[in-house]
N, C-alpha and C positions, 0 to 999 in steps of 0.2 A: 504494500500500500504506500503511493507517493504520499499523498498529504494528507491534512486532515479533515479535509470534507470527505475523502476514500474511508479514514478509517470512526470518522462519527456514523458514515452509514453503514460501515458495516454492522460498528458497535448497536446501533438501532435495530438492522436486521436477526441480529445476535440476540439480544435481549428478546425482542417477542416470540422466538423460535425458543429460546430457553424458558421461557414463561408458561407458552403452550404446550410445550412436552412436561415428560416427568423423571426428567434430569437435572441436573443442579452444578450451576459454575460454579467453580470457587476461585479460577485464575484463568487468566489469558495474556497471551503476549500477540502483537501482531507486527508480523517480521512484512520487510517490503516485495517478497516473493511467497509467503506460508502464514498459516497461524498455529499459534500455541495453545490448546486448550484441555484446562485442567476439570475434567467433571466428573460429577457423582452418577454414575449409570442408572439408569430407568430401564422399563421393558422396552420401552420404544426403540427400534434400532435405531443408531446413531445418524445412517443414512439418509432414512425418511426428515425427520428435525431439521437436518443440517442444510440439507436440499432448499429449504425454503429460505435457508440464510444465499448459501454459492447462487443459484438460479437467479436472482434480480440483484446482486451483487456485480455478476458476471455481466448481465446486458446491464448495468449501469457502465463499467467500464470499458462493453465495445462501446455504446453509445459515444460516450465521451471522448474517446480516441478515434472516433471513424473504424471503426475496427470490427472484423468480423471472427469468430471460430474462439477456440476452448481457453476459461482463464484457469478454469481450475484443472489441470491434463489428469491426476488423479484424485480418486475417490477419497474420504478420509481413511485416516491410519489410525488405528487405535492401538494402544501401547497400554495395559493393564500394569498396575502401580500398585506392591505391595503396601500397605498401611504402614511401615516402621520407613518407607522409603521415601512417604508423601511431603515430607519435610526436604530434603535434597531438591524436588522437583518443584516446590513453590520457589525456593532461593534460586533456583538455576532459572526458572522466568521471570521471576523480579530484575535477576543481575541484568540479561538479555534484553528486556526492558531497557531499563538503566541506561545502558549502553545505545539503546538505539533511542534514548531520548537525547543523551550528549553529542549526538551524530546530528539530529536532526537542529538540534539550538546550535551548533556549529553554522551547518550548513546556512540556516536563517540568518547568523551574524556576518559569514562571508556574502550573501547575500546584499544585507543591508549597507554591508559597506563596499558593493561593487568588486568583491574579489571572489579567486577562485579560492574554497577551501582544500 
């Protein structure tokens, strides 16, 4: 996700897909190629849910690029997370966050002041 109008809508489409199933965020990171998502599983497959987030996600960003064909190329991955491990794995998307908010206030300061960062 380039900016932050990419990543408010996503987070909007996120949220009411999480709201209507019967899964439970507890973390998320969103990288400029993937996202990070930490939840509590439901019976719902993960597919169904998530589809309603990728789907108008996707045609917002052909839209916006003139662009046509696949943003998401694969399906989600789900990575099962023992409970003594679930601590590792909020720190590990906190930092990657982190990081990719230092990257992004860079970028905005090289900006504003007409250079390259």
């Amino acid at each position: 996700m380039k900016g932050a109008l990419e990543r408010e809508y996503y987070l909007s489409l996120l949220g009411r897909a999480v709201t209507d199933s019967d899964w439970s965020l507890i973390s998320y990171g969103l990288m400029s190629s993937h996202t990070h998502l930490e939840v509590i599983a439901g019976e719902q497959p993960l597919e169904d849910w998530l589809r309603r987030v990728h789907t108008p996600f996707a045609d917002m960003i052909n839209r916006t690029n003139d662009r046509i064909g696949p943003v998401f190329v694969r399906g989600p991955a789900a990575h099962p997370t023992p409970m003594d491990r679930v601590g590792e794995l909020l720190a590990y998307l906190r930092l990657v966050d982190a990081q990719l908010e230092y990257q992004r206030a860079r970028a905005d300061l090289a900006a504003a002041r007409g250079t390259a960062d």
